[in-house]
C-alpha positions, 0 to 999 in steps of 0.5 A, spaced: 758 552 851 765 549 854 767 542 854 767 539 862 769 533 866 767 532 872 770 525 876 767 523 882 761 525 879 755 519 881 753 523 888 754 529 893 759 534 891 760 530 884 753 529 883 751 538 884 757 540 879 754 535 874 747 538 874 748 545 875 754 544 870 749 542 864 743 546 867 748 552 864 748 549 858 756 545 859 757 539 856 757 535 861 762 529 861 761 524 868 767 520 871 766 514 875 768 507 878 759 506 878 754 510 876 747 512 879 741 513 878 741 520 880 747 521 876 743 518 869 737 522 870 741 529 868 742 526 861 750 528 861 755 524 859 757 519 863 765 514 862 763 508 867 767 504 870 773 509 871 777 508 877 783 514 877 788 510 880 789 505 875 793 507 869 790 502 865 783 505 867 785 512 865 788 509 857 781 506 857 778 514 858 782 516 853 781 512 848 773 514 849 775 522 849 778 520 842 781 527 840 774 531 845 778 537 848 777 540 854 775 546 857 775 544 865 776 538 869 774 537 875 777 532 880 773 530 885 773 524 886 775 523 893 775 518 900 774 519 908 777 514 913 778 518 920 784 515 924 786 517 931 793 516 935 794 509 939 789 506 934 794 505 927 793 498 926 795 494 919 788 495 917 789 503 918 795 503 915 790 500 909 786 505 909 791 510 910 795 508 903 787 508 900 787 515 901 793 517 899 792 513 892 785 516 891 786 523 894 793 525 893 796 520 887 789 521 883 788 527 881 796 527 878 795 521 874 788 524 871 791 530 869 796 526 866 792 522 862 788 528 860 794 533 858 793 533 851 786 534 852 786 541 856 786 547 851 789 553 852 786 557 857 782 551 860 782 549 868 783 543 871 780 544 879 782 539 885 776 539 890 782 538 896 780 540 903 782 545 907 785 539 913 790 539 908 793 546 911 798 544 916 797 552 919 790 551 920 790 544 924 788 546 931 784 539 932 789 534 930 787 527 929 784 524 922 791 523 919 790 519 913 785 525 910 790 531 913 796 527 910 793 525 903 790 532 902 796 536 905 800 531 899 794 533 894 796 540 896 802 540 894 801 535 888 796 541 884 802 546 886 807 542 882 801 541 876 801 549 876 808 549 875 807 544 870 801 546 866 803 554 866 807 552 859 799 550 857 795 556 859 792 551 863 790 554 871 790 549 876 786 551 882 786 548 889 778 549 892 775 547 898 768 545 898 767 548 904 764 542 910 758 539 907 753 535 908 755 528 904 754 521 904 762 522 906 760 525 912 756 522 914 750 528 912 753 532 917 756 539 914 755 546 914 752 547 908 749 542 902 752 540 896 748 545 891 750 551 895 758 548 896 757 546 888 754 554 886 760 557 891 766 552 886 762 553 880 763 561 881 771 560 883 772 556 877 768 562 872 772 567 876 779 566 877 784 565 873 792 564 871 793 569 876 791 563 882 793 557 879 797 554 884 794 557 890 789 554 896 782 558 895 775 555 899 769 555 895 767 562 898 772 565 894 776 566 901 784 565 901 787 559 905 793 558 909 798 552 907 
């Protein structure tokens, strides 16, 4: 039985790695700005009222954790706006720097709250994207989520280095494209079957992949 937190967790993606989490027998800590009802039927535990981007937010996460360590962390907590050429006004500058703060920022400040709390040997998991990587851009465009997931990127191989001393391994997953509310339900696979892909990278991979970009089917992914 390992000890688990999972951010972003009230649906979609989140949601899947809770209950597949907790059917395997995890204890199974949800963090989320609001709760759900899908979310209160799987009987984990569940921090609410957390939002990652705030400090005074995650010192309120901590406080509840007590002295709790932690196996694995998974942030997934993350948000879509789509922005194209020509049309970057103020409001899309707003969004632009919203996503950088959830996408980018929050993965670093939960891993900075949670430092303490990551035993050695565990796993901190970001859920990234695969339109971070600046080789595989070949349709441009979505600038807010490209540049915050290419800053997220960069941000977990920082961690890697940072954690190494720990024995924490930093893995950098793409969930694959996945029918979701953020996706307006369009994708090619569904949250469970992208939640059993990332579960089974988190279980296999090790020290020797902290750092490196893998995609939910155990593929290696371009920078």
């Amino acid at each position: 039985m390992k000890h688990v937190l999972v951010n972003g967790a009230n649906r979609g993606i989140g949601l899947e790695l809770c209950r597949q989490l907790s059917e395997r027998g995890d204890q199974v800590i949800a963090v989320v700005r609001k709760s759900s009802a899908e979310l209160e039927k799987l009987g984990c535990r569940i921090e609410s009222g957390i939002d990652v981007t705030r400090p005074e937010d995650l010192a309120l996460l901590q406080n509840r954790l007590g002295d709790l360590a932690l196996d694995l962390v998974i942030n997934n907590a993350g948000i879509l706006s789509n922005q194209s050429l020509g049309k970057i006004d103020h409001t899309a500058i707003d969004q632009i720097m919203d996503q950088f703060k959830v996408n980018a920022l929050g993965p670093v400040l939960l891993a900075q709250a949670l430092r303490s709390r990551l035993a050695k040997g565990s796993t901190y998991a970001i859920i990234t994207s695969r339109m971070g990587s600046i080789a595989d851009n070949t349709s441009g465009g979505s600038y807010g989520y490209r540049m915050s997931k290419s800053a997220a990127n960069s941000a977990a191989v920082s961690l890697a280095r940072d954690l190494a001393g720990d024995d924490v391994c930093v893995l950098i997953l793409h969930p694959g494209y996945v029918r979701t509310e953020m996706t307006r339900h369009s994708g090619l696979i569904d949250a469970d079957e992208s939640a059993r892909g990332l579960i089974a990278r988190i279980d296999e991979l090790g020290m020797e992949a902290s750092g490196r970009f893998y995609h939910a089917n155990g593929e290696e992914l371009p920078w």
